[in-house]
N, C-alpha and C positions, 0 to 999 in steps of 0.2 A: 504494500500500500504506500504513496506517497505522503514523505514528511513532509513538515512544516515548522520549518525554524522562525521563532518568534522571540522577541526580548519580552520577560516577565513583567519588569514592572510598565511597561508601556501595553502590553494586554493586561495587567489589573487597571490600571488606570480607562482603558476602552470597556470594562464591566464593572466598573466603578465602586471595586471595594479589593480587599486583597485575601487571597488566602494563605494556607501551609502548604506545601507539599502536598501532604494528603487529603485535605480538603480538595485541593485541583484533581489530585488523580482520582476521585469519587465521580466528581464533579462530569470528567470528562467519559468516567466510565458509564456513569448512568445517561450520556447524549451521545453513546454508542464510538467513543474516539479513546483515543489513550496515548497517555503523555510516553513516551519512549524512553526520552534522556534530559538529563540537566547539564548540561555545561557551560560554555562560556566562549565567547571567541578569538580569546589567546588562547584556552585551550583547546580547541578546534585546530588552530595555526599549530601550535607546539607538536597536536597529533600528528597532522598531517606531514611535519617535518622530523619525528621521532625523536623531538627533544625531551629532556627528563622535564614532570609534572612542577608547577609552581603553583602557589597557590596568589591570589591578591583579590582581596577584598575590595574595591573598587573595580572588578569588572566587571560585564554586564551580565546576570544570569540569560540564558538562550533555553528556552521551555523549546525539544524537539517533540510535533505530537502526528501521531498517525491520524489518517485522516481515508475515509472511503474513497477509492480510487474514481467512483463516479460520480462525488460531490465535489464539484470544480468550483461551488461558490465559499468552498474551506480551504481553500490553499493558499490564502495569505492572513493575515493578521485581523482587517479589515472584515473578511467575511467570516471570519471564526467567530469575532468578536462578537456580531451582529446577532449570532448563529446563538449562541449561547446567550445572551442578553433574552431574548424571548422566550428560548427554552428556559431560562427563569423567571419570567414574566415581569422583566424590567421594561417591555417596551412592548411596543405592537407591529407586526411585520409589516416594514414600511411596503407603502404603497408607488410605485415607480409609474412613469409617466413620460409619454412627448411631448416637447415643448408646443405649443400651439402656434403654427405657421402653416399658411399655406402651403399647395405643391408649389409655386411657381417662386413663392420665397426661399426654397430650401437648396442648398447645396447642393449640386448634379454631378454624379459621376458616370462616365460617357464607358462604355465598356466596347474596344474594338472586338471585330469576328474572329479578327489573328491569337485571339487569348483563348479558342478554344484548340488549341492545336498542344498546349503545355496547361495551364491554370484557368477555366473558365468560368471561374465564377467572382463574384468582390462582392463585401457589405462592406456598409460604414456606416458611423454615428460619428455625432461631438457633444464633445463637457466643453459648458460655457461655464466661463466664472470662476475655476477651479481653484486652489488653495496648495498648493505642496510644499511641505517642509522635505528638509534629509530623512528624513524616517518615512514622510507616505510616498515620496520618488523612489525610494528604494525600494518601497512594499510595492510599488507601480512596478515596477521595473521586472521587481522577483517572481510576482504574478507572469508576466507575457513568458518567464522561462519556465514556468513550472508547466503554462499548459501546453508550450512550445513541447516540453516534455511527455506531456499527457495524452490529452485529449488531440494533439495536434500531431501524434506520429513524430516527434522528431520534423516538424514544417513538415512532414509531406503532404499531410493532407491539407491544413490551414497553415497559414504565415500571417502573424499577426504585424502592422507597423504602426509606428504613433507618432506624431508627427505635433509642430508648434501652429496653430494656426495663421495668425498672424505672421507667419513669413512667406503666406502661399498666400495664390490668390485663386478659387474656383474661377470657372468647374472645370471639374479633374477629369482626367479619359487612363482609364487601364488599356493598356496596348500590349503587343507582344512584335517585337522586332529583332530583326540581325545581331547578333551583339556588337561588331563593328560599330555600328550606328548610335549604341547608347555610350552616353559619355558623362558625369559628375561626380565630383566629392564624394566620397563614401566617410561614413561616420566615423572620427575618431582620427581622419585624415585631412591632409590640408592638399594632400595631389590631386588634380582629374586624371582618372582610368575609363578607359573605354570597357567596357563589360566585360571583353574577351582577357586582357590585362588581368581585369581584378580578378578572375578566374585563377589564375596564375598565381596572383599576389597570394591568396587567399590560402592557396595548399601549403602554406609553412605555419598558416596562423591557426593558433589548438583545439579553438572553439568552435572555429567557421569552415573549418578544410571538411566536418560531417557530412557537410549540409550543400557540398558544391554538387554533389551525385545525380541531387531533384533535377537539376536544367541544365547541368554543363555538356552535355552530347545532343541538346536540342536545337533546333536550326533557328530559332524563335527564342528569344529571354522577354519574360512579363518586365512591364516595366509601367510604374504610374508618374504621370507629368499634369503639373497646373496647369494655368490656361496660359503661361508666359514659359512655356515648354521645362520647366525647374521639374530636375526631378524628385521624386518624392521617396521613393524607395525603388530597391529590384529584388523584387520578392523571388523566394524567400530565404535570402542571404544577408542584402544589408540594408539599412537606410540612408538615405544622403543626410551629410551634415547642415547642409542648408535649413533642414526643419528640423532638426535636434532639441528633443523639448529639454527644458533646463528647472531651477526652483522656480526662472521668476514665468514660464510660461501659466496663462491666463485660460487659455484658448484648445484644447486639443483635440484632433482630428483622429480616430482610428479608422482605421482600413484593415479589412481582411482578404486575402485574396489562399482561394481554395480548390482542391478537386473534389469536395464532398460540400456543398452547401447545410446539408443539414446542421454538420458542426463549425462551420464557419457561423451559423446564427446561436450556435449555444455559445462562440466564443466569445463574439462579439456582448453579446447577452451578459455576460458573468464580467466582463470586462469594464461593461457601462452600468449596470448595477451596482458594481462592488464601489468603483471609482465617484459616481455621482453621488455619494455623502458628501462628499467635498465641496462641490460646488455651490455655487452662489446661492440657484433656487435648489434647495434638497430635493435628490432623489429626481432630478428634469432632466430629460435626454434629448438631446438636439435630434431631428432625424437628419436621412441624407439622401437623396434619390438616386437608385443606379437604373440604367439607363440602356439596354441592349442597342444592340443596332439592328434587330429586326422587325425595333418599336415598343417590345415590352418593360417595363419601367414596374419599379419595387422600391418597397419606401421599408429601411432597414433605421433601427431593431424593431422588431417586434416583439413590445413588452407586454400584449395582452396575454390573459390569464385562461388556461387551458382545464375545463369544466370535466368534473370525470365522476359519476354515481358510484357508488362502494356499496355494498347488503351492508348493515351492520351483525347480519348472521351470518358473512362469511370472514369478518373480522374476529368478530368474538369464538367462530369456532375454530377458525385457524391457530390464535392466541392460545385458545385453552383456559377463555376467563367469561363473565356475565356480566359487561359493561353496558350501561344505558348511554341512550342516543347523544345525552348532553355531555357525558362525561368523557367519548369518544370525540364529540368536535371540541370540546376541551383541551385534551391532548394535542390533536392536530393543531391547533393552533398555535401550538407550544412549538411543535417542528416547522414551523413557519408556513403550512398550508391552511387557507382559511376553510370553514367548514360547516357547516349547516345541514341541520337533518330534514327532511321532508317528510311528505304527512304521508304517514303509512299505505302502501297499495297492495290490497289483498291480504292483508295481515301482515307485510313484510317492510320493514322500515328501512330507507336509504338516506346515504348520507351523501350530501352535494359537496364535493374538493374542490377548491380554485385553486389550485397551482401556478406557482406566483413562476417569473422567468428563470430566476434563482434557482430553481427546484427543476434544472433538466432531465435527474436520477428519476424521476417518477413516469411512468409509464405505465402501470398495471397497476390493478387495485391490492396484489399482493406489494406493491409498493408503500402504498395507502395502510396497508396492515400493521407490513414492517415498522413502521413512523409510529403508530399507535403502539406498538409491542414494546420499541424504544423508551417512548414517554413516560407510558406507563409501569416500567420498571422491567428488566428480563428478573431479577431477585425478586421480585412481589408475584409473577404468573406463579402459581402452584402447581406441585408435582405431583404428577397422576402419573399408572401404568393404565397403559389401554387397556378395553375389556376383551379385548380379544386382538392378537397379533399371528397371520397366518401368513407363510411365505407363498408368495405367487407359483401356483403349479410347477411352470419352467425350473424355478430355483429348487423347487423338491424334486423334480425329476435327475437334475444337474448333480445336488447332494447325493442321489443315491447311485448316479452313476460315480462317481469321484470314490464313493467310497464302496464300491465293488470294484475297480480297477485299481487303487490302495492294495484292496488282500489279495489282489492276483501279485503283487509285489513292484507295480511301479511305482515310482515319482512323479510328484505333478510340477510340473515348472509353468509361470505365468511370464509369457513374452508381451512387448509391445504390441495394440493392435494397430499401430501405423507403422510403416515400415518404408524401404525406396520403392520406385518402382521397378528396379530391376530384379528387385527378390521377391518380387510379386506373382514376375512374368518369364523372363527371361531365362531366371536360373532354376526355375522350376518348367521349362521348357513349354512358355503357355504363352497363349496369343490373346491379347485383348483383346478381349470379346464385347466390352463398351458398356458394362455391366459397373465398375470397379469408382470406389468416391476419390476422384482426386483431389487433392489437397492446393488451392491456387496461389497460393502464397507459404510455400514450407519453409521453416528456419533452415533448415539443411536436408540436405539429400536421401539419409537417413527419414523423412518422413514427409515422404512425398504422395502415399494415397494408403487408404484407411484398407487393410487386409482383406482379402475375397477368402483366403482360404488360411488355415492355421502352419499349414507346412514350413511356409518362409520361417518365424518364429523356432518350431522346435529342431527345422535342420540346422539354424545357423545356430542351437543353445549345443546341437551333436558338436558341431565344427568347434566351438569354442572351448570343449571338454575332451577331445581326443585323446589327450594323456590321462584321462580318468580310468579305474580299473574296467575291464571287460568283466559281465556283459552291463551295459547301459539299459535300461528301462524304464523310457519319460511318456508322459502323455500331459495334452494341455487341453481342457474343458472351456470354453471360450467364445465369445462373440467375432464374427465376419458382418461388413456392410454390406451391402448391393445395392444399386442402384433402382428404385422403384417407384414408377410414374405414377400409382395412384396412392402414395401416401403426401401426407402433406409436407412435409419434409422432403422428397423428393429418394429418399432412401432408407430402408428397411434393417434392419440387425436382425440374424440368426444365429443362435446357438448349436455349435459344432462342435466334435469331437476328436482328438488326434493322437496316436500311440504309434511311437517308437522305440523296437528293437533293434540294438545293435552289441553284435558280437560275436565270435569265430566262426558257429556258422548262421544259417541263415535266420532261425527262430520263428522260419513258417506257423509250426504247430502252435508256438506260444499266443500268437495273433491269432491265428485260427479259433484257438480257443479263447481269447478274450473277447472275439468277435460271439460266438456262439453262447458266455457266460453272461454279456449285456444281452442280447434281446432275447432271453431267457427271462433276464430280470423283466425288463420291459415287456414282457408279452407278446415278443415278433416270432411268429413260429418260422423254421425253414422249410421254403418251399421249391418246388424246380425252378429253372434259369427260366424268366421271362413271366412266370406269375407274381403279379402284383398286391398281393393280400399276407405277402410276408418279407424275407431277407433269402438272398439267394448269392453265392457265390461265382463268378467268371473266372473261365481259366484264359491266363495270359502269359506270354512266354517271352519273360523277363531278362534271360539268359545272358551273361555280359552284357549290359546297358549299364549307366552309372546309378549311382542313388540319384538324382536329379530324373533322369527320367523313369526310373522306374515309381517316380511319385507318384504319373499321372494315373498309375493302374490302380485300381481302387475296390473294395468291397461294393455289390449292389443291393441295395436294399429298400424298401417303401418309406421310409425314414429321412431326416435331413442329417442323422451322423455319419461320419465319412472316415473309412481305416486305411493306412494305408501301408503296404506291406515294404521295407526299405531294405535289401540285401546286402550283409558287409561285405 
């Protein structure tokens, strides 16, 4: 889960009383977070340089506190603060809002065709009025890396830039051009670099050389320019210095420019929420009009409240408690969604959530639950055994095969079920047959499509154990995917089975009879080759072929378990 370093007394001071240690850690345990570590930022520095511990009184305690990976409006000081002020009923979930301007008064951003070739999308807003000292620039600042971090892929998907108003002048146009052709100041530099240059520049510098990957082999770099052609940024690498916001900026413009809109408006969102306490009118968002070139036009953020009905019987039966309607929107309003119950329909009472912009984690009403379960204490639900706990057929069935292939005297080993896809197909001498769930984005090669069959798994656990004594006897009980068009998922799990003999000689019989021992258990009677009302055996003549292929040959049977006989 992503931390969150915050200095202590400047969050007791934003919750406007102080605690102990264990007071916070209560505190934070009961609003479902938890404080990590306490240290300090010389000792943070000391660490990182493996100097011996000092101690001094005069530095600054650093509360680091975990935070839900999909609460982005907790990851800086700012939104914690806010977060937890309600959940103690120190305040009421502010209320956020656009400033009231017309379309034709609002800021325009012109979006060229050429940006959908690399980045095609942009939001913007602006904080009017704004206020920063060194501590909310930096909380500014640490925010756009945390979600740069998060929710943003590392920029690939969003690239957030922020910019000084008042040194730009609208309307702004997102474009994507040659890199030759873009040329300015890049932040923190006083040279002009042409795109392709700072490309260059870039790969020695520690921070920035991650992030050249997104757009440096494309024929096209995004890039946003005012109306007096100043560039603004080249997303998503760096901003020009020309708009560099500083303490004494007033005025501030963000822009998002993304390959996934939907989280370009949560970012924007969490960006101009968190930030607009600061400003002049509380809690007022400028908007900002972007502007396609095929005429359609969008008026970004959008802070309205997303409306979603909850049973309060499938709250309270989920929980495991008998809460009434009012004590439920109670709660909720603690976790900053507002809530209100409705008049019962048919005996069944619902409860209306307004889900503020803040709250992008909420999606389902088992979201809506979770927040009540929070609130309400996870130490105060009381503990019950079910009246009754039966395991689903499949898993008794599974049980009892495991443990009748146990007293025949094999081992059960549990392999991956992702694996590459050359040990899927290839070395099991098998043709894609378009059946198999590929994996679109694998961390590595090792786990490039979700198993069709168990074989991969337990010959590569033989290959890995070759030096083990003779004779080997593994089997693995386990799920395969396939691909299947009428589930809603698009893909189905079966439970299969796999046993492996190896050793001097071939251990036909041994298989033979394990095969004959399960669908004895299972009640598969053997019948001749070709009827279908039982388990019947094929002969196939194996004779010098490798273990790879002699996988493909297989026990048949009316069943979906599969044996397969491996000769050493």
């Amino acid at each position: 889960m992503p931390t969150v370093s915050v200095g202590r007394d400047r969050l007791f001071a934003a919750l406007g009383r102080t605690y102990t240690q264990e007071e916070f850690e209560d505190l934070c345990f009961c609003f479902g977070i938890e404080l990590d570590d306490v240290t300090t930022e010389k000792a943070i520095i000391r660490k990182e340089k493996h100097l011996e511990e000092e101690t001094d009184e005069d530095e600054e305690v650093i509360y680091k506190i975990e935070v839900p990976a999909n609460r982005y409006d907790l990851l800086c000081l700012e939104g914690l603060a806010q977060a937890l002020r309600v959940f103690n009923k120190q305040e009421e979930t502010p209320q956020y809002r656009l400033r009231n301007i017309s379309r034709g008064s609002m800021l325009k951003m012109h979006v060229k065709p050429e940006t959908s070739q690399i980045r095609p999308y942009v939001v913007s807003a602006v904080l009017r009025g704004i206020t920063f000292d060194e501590a909310r620039y930096n909380s500014f600042i640490d925010l756009q890396d945390k979600l740069h971090q998060n929710i943003c892929r590392r920029r690939t998907l969003v690239a957030i830039g922020t910019h000084d108003l008042d040194t730009l002048e609208g309307p702004f146009s997102y474009e994507a051009l040659p890199p030759s052709s873009i040329s300015f100041v890049p932040l923190k530099q006083v040279k002009n670099f042409k795109a392709d240059e700072l490309m260059e520049f870039y790969k020695s510098d520690l921070k920035l050389k991650k992030f050249l990957h997104i757009i440096e082999n494309s024929p096209v770099f995004p890039v946003i320019y005012d109306s007096k052609r100043t560039v603004l940024s080249l997303p998503p690498i760096i901003n020009s210095a020309h708009s560099a916001i500083t303490l004494k900026t007033k005025n501030v413009l963000i822009e998002c420019t993304a390959t996934d809109l939907t989280k370009a408006k949560i970012v924007l969102n969490t960006m101009v929420t968190t930030f607009s306490a600061y400003c002049e009118k509380k809690y007022e968002v400028e908007p900002v009009e972007v502007i396609y070139s095929n005429g359609e036009s969008f008026v970004y953020p959008d802070l309205s409240l997303y409306n979603m009905e909850v049973s309060l019987s499938y709250v309270n039966d989920s929980i495991g408690v008998a809460l009434k309607a009012e004590e439920v929107t109670s709660l909720l309003n603690r976790m900053q969604l507002s809530a209100k119950n409705t008049l019962p329909n048919e005996g069944q009472c619902n409860i209306t959530v307004s889900v503020p912009p803040t709250r992008s984690d909420v999606l389902h009403p088992c979201d809506v639950m979770e927040d009540v379960a929070i609130a309400y204490g996870y130490n105060n639900i009381p503990k019950r055994k079910p009246a009754s706990l039966k395991p689903l057929p499949l898993n008794q069935l599974t049980d009892l095969i495991r443990l009748e292939i146990a007293m025949n005297g094999f081992t059960e080993v549990l392999t991956w079920i992702l694996c590459s896809y050359k040990e899927n197909f290839a070395m099991l001498n098998r043709n894609d047959d378009g059946s198999a769930v590929i994996i679109e984005n694998p961390r590595s090669s090792d786990f490039e499509v979700v198993r069709t069959s168990l074989m991969p798994g337990i010959l590569k656990t033989i290959g890995h154990n070759k030096d083990h004594p003779k004779p080997i006897k593994i089997y693995e009980v386990g799920d395969i995917a396939l691909l299947d068009g009428g589930k809603d998922v698009g893909a189905a799990n079966r439970r299969v089975l796999a046993a492996l003999y190896c050793g001097a000689n071939s251990g036909f019989e041994l298989i033979h009879g394990l095969v004959d021992r399960l669908m004895e258990v299972i009640a598969v009677p053997f019948v001749p080759a070709g009827d279908n009302t039982g388990y019947y055996i094929e002969r196939s003549d194996v004779t010098g072929v490798s273990c790879r292929e002699a996988s493909k040959h297989h026990f048949q049977r009316q069943t979906d378990w599969k044996f397969w006989h491996c000769p050493s």
